[in-house]
C-alpha positions in Angstrom: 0.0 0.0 0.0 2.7 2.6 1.4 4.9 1.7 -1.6 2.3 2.1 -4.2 0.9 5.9 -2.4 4.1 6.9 -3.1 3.7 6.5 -7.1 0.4 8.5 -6.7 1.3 11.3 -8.9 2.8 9.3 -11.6 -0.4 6.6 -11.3 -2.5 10.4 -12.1 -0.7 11.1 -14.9 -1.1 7.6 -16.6 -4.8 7.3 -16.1 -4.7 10.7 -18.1 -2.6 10.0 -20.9 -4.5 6.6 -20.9 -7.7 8.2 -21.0 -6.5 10.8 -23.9 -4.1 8.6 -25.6 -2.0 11.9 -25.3 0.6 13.0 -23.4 0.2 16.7 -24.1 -3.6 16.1 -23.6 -2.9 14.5 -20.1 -0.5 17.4 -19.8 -3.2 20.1 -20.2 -5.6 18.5 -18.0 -3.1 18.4 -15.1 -2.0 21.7 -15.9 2.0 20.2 -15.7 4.6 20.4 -18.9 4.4 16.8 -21.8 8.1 15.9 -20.1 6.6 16.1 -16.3 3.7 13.5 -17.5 6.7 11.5 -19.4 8.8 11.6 -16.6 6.1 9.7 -14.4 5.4 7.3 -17.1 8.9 6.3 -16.9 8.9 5.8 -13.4 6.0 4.1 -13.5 6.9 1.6 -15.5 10.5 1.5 -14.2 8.5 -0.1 -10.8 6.2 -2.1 -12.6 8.6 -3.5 -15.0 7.1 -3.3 -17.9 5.8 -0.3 -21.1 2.8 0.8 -20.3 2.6 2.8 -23.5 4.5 2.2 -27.4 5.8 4.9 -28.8 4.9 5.7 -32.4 7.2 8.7 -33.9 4.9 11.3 -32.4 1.8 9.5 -30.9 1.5 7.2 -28.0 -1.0 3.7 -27.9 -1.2 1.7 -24.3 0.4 -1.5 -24.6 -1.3 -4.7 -23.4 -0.5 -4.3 -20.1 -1.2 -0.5 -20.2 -4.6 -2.0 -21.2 -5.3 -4.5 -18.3 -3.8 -1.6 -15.9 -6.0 1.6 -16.6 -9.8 0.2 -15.6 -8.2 -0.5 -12.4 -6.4 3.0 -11.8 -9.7 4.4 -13.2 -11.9 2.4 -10.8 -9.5 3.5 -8.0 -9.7 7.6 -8.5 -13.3 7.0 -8.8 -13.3 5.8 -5.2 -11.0 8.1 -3.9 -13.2 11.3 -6.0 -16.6 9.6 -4.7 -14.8 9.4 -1.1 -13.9 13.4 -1.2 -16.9 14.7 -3.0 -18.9 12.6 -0.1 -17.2 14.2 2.6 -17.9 17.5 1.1 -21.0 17.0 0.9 -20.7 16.8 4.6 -18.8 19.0 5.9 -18.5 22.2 3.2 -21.1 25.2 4.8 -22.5 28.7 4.0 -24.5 30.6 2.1 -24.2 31.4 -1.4 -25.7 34.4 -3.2 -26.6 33.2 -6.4 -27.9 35.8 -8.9 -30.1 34.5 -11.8 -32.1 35.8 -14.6 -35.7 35.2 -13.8 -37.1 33.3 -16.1 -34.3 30.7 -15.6 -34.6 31.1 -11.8 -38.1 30.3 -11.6 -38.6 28.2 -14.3 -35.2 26.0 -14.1 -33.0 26.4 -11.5 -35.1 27.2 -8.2 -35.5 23.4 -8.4 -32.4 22.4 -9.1 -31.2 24.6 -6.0 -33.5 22.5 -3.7 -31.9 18.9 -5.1 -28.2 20.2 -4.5 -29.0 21.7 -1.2 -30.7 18.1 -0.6 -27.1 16.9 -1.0 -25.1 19.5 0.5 -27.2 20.3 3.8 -24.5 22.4 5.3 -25.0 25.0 2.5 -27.7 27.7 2.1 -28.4 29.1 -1.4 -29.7 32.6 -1.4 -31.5 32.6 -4.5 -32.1 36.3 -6.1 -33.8 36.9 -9.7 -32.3 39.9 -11.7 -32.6 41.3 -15.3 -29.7 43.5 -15.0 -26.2 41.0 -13.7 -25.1 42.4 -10.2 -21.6 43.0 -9.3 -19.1 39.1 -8.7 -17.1 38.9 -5.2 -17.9 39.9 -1.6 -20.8 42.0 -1.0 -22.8 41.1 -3.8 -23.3 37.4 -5.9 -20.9 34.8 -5.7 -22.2 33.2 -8.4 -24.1 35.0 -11.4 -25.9 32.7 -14.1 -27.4 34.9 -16.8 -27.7 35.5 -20.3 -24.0 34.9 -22.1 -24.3 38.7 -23.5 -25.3 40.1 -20.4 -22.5 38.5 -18.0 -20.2 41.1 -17.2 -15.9 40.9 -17.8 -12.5 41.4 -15.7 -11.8 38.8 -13.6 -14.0 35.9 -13.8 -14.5 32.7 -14.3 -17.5 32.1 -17.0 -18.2 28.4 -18.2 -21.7 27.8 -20.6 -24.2 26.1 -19.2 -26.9 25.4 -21.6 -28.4 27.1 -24.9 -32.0 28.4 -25.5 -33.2 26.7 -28.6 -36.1 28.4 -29.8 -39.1 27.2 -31.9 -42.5 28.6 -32.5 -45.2 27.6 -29.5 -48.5 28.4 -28.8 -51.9 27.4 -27.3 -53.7 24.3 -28.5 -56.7 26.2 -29.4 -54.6 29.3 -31.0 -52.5 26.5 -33.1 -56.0 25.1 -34.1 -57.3 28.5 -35.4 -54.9 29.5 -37.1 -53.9 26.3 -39.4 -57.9 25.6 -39.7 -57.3 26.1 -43.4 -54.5 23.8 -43.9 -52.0 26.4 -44.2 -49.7 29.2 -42.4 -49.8 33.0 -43.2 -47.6 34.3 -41.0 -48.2 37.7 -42.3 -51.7 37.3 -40.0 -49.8 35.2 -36.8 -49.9 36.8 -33.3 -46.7 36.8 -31.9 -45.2 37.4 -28.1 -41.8 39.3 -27.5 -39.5 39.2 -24.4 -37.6 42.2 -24.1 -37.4 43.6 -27.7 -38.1 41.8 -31.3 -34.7 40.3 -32.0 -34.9 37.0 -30.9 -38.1 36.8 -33.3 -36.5 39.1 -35.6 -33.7 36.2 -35.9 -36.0 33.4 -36.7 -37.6 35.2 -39.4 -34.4 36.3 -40.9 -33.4 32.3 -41.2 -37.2 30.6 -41.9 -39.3 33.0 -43.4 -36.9 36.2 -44.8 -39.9 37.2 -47.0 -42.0 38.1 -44.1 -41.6 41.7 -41.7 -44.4 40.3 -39.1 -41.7 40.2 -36.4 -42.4 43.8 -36.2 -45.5 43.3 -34.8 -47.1 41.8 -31.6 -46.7 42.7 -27.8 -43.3 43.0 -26.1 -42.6 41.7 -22.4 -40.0 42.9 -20.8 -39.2 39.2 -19.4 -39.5 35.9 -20.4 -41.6 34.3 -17.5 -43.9 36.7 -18.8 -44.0 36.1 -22.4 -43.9 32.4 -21.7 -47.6 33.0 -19.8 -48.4 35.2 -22.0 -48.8 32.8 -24.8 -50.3 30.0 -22.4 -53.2 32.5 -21.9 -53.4 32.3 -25.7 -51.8 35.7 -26.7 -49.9 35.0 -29.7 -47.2 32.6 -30.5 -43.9 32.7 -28.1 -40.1 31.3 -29.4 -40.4 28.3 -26.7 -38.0 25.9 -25.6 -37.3 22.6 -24.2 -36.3 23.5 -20.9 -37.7 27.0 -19.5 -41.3 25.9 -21.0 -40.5 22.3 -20.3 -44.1 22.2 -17.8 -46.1 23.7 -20.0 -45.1 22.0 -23.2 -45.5 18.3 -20.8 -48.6 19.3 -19.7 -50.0 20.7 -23.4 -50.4 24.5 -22.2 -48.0 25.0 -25.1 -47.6 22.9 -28.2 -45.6 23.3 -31.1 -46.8 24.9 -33.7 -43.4 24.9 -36.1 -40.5 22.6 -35.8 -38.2 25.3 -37.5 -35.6 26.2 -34.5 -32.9 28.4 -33.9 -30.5 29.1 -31.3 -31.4 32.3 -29.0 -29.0 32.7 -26.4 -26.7 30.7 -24.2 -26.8 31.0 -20.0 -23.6 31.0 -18.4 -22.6 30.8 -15.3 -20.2 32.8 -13.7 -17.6 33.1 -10.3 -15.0 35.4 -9.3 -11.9 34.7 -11.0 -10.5 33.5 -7.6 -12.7 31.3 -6.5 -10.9 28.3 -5.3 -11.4 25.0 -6.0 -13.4 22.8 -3.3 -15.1 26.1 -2.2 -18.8 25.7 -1.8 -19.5 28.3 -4.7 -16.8 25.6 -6.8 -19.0 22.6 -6.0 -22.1 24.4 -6.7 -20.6 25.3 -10.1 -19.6 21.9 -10.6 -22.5 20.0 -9.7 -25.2 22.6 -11.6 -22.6 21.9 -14.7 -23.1 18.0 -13.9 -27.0 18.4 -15.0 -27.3 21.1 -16.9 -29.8 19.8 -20.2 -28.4 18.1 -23.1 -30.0 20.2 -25.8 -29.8 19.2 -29.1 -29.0 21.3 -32.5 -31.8 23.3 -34.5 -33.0 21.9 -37.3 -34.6 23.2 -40.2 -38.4 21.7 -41.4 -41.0 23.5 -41.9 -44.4 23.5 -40.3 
């Protein structure tokens, strides 16, 4: 046990060249130099005896017994990561000020803040909806997750966590009405804004360039309210999988054009020297963990 501890570092950097088939990759991720990782792999197999990796001019492939090593170093920093990130779990406390853009916060991540503080019952999240992004770092948010134009610069840290992919949606009854002849004239289509025309503006300019009926229609100035908006049966709102996720499961909304594009990304966003196993770190890390797999936009027509 004691004698393999003390190859720890070098039994790191061969489960990440492994995993990368790269030295330079495995490099990266560590944030070390190629000959630090190349230096372990030597030692490492210096004390097992054997090459763990062939050498190929200017690429690397695991050998055979590279091969039957790396599920076993894999399994065994899995253990030791589930071990840590259990004891966090435990032990890390405080409150976070989390910042959000409303729609997202009521619609998304208010829930997702009660299942991570279900894990992490030693922190609080203070949860506070804003259109405008407040000020990162003591006094004000520790973490801000907003619209990716809207997040502010300077010293930050700002990782993507998931795009708005928008597509026509309305009201059962409104989508009825409105195709009852068998066809779409969007010249004659009510149509819901959040905060300016653009977004529909955009969709027009890809699907239907002809057309100038994003000028018209009633502007919100948020998205939670355009969203019930067209479930009152206003007009037609640029929906999406995972803000109008409810009301599209439940039929309040429906699709009334498969045509998509993509809106706007949210990001999420710590000071710049945040450290890592902080409680605003895990918090970023586990939100990241389940953040939506959304898929591209595609381009048929109604």
């Amino acid at each position: 046990m004691l004698g393999s501890l003390r190859h720890l570092n070098a039994l790191r950097a061969f489960e990440a060249a492994a995993r990368h088939v790269s030295f330079a990759k495995a490099a990266a991720e560590l944030n070390v130099t190629h000959s630090v990782i190349s230096q372990h792999i030597k030692t490492l197999e210096q004390w097992l005896g054997t090459d763990l990796f062939r050498r190929l001019g200017n690429r690397v492939e695991l050998s055979e017994d590279g091969r039957a090593l790396l599920p076993q170093i894999s399994n065994g920093f899995q253990v030791l990561n589930d071990a840590c990130e259990g004891m966090l779990r435990m032990t890390q406390s405080g409150t976070l000020v989390v910042s959000a853009e409303p729609a997202l916060a009521s619609l998304w991540l208010r829930r997702k803040i009660t299942e991570f503080c279900a894990e992490f019952p030693k922190i609080d999240i203070d949860l506070r909806p804003a259109w405008q992004p407040p000020q990162l770092g003591e006094g004000h948010a520790d973490v801000v997750i907003h619209f990716e134009t809207r997040q502010s610069s300077g010293d930050v840290r700002q990782q993507r966590l998931f795009p708005i992919i928008g597509f026509p949606a309305c009201t059962p009854d409104l989508r009825d009405r409105l195709l009852a002849k068998g066809s779409c004239d969007w010249s004659s289509i009510p149509l819901v804004h959040d905060n300016g025309r653009e977004i529909w503006h955009q969709w027009f300019s890809e699907h239907e360039p002809s057309s100038q009926s994003w000028q018209k229609g009633r502007v919100y100035s948020d998205l939670s309210l355009a969203i019930d908006a067209a479930v009152d049966g206003e007009g037609l709102v640029l929906a999406d999988g995972v803000l109008c996720a409810k009301a599209l499961q439940s039929g309040a909304l429906v699709r009334f054009d498969t045509r998509q594009i993509e809106c706007v990304w949210y990001t999420v966003a710590l000071p710049g020297s945040t450290r890592g196993g902080t409680a605003a770190d895990s918090f970023v890390s586990w939100l990241r963990s389940c953040a939506p797999l959304v898929g591209e936009p595609h381009n048929q027509g109604p």
